[in-house]
C-alpha positions in Angstrom: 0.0 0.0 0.0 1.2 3.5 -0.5 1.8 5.8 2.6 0.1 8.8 1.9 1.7 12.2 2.9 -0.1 15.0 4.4 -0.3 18.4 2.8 2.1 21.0 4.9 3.6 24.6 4.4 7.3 24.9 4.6 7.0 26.7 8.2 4.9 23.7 9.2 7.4 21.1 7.6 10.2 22.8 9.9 8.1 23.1 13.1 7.5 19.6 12.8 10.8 18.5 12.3 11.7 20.8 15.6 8.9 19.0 17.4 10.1 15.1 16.1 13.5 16.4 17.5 12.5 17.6 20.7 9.6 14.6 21.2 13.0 12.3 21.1 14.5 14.2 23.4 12.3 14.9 26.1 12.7 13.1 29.1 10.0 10.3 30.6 7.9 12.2 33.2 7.0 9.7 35.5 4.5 9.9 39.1 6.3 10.5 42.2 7.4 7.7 43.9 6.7 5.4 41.0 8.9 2.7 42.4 7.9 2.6 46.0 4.0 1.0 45.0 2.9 -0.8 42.5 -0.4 0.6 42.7 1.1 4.0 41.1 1.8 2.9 37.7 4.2 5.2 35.6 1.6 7.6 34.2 2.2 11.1 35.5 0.7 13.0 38.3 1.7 16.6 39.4 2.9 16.4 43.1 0.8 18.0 45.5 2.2 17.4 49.0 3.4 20.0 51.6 6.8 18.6 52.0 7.0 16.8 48.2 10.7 17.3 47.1 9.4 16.7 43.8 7.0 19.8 43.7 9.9 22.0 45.0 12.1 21.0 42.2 15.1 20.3 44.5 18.4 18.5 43.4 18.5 14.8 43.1 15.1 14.5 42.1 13.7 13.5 38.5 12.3 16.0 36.2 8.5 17.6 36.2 6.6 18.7 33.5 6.8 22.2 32.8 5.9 24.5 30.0 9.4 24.3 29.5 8.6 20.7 27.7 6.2 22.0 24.7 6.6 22.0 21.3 6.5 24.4 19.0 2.5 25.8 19.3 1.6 25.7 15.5 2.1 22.1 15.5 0.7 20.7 18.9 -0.7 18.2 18.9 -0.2 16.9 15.3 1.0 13.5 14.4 4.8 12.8 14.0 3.3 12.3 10.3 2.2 15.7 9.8 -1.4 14.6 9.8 -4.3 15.8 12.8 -5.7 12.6 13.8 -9.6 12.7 14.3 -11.1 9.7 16.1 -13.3 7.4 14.0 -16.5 5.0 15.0 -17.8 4.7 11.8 -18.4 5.0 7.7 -20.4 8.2 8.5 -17.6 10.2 10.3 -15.1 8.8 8.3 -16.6 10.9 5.5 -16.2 14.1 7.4 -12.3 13.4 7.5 -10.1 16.1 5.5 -7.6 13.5 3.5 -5.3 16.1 2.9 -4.9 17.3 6.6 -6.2 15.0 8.6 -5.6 11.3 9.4 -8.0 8.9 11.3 -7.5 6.3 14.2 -10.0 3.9 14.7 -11.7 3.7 17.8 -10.4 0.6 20.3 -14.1 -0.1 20.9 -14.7 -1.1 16.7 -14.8 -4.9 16.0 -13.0 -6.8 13.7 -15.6 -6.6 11.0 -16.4 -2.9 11.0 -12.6 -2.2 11.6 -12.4 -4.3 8.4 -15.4 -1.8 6.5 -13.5 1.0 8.2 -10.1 0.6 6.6 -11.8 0.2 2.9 -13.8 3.1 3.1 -10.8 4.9 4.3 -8.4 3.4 1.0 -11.3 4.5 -1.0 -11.5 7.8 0.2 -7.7 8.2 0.4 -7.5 8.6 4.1 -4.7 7.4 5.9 -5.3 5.0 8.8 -2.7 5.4 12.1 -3.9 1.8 13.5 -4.4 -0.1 10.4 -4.7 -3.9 11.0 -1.2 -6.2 10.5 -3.2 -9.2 8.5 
């Protein structure tokens, strides 16, 4: 199958590769005290205790997120493609996609066979699909 490209300006193009470049970079933010309990899991929450090292950003200590982090604004958010991804259910809001612009990811809660309907529509309609099916 083709991989279809999505349709950028050249300050776009460069903000993108900025953001690609600093997305590699950036460091894994992870919940204080991560290690300690297994019940915390890695995802990130902003300390909020009175005597939390962490929220005081004292030496020693892993990083937090800060604005600091972001990416260029005009491309936030975007794909490392280039594309916007919209969320898709079904055929109907598959139609509303933008091809050259947009991409679509197809909802976890689709079965197999509507995935299946999804994904033709979508190579009919030129649309680029970020969690196409392996078989």
């Amino acid at each position: 199958m083709n991989t279809i490209k999505p349709y950028l300006g050249k300050e776009e193009k460069r903000l993108l590769k900025i953001k690609n470049k600093l997305s590699r970079k950036r460091v894994q933010f992870r919940r204080q005290e991560w290690f300690r309990y297994k019940k915390f899991g890695e995802e990130w929450r902003k300390p909020r205790g009175k005597h939390s090292k962490l929220r005081e950003h004292l030496a020693r200590r892993p990083p937090v997120v800060d604005a600091g982090y972001r990416g260029p604004v005009l491309v936030r958010g975007m794909h490392p493609s280039g594309f916007r991804e919209v969320l898709v259910h079904n055929v109907k809001e598959i139609a509303a996609v933008d091809p050259k612009t947009q991409a679509c990811r197809i909802a976890s809660t689709v079965g197999r066979k509507k995935r299946i309907d999804l994904e033709a529509e979508a190579d009919r309609l030129g649309i680029r699909v970020l969690n196409r099916t392996v078989s």
